[in-house]
C-alpha positions in Angstrom: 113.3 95.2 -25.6 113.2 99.0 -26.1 109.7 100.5 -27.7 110.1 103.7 -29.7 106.8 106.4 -29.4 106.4 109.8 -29.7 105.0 112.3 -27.1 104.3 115.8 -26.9 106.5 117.6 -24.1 105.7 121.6 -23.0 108.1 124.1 -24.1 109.6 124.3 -20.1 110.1 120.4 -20.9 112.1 121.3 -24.0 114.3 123.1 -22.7 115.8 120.9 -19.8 115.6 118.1 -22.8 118.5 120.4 -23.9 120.6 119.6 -21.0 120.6 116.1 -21.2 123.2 114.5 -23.2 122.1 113.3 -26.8 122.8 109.5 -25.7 121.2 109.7 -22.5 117.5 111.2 -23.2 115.8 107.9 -23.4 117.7 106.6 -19.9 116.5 110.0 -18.5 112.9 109.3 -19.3 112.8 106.0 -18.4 113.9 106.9 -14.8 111.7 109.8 -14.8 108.6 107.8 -15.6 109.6 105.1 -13.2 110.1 107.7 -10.6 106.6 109.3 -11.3 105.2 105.2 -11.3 106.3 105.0 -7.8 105.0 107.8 -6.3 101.9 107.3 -8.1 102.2 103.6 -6.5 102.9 105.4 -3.0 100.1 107.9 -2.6 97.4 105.8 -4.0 98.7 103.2 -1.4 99.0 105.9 1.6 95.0 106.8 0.4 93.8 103.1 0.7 95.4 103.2 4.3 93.7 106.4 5.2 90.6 104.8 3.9 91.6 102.0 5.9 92.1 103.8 9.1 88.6 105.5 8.9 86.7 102.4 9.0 88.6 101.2 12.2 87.5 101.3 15.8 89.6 103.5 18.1 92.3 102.1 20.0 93.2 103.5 23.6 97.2 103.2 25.0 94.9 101.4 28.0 93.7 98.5 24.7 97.6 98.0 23.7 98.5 98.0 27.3 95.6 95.5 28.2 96.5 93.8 24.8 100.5 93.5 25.7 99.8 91.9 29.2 97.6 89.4 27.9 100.0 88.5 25.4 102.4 87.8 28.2 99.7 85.6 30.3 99.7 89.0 33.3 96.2 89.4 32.6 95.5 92.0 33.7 
């Protein structure tokens, strides 16, 4: 189900509006504001893992290394 609104777009905006073909401007918008959802989705996503990463401890190549033999029952 399609919705109908109006929005105010800069006069830069208008002009590429020009460009795009009468039956397509909706489509075009559509795509462009699921485009901009997604990378909106993205970096606040890449910040919570930054955030994320600050609050964890350190881990040496020796951990992984220690870490990896265990897993395989070497011990050390």
């Amino acid at each position: 189900m399609s919705k109908r609104i109006n929005i105010m777009i800069d006069d830069d905006t208008w002009g590429v509006r020009g460009r795009i073909p009468a039956g397509e401007r909706s489509r075009a918008i559509n795509e462009a504001l699921r485009d901009w959802a997604a990378r909106r989705r993205r970096r606040d996503a890449a910040r919570e893992m930054d955030a994320l990463r600050d609050q964890l401890s350190k881990v040496t190549a020796e951990d992984v290394a220690r870490g990896v033999r265990a897993d395989r029952g070497q011990g050390h």
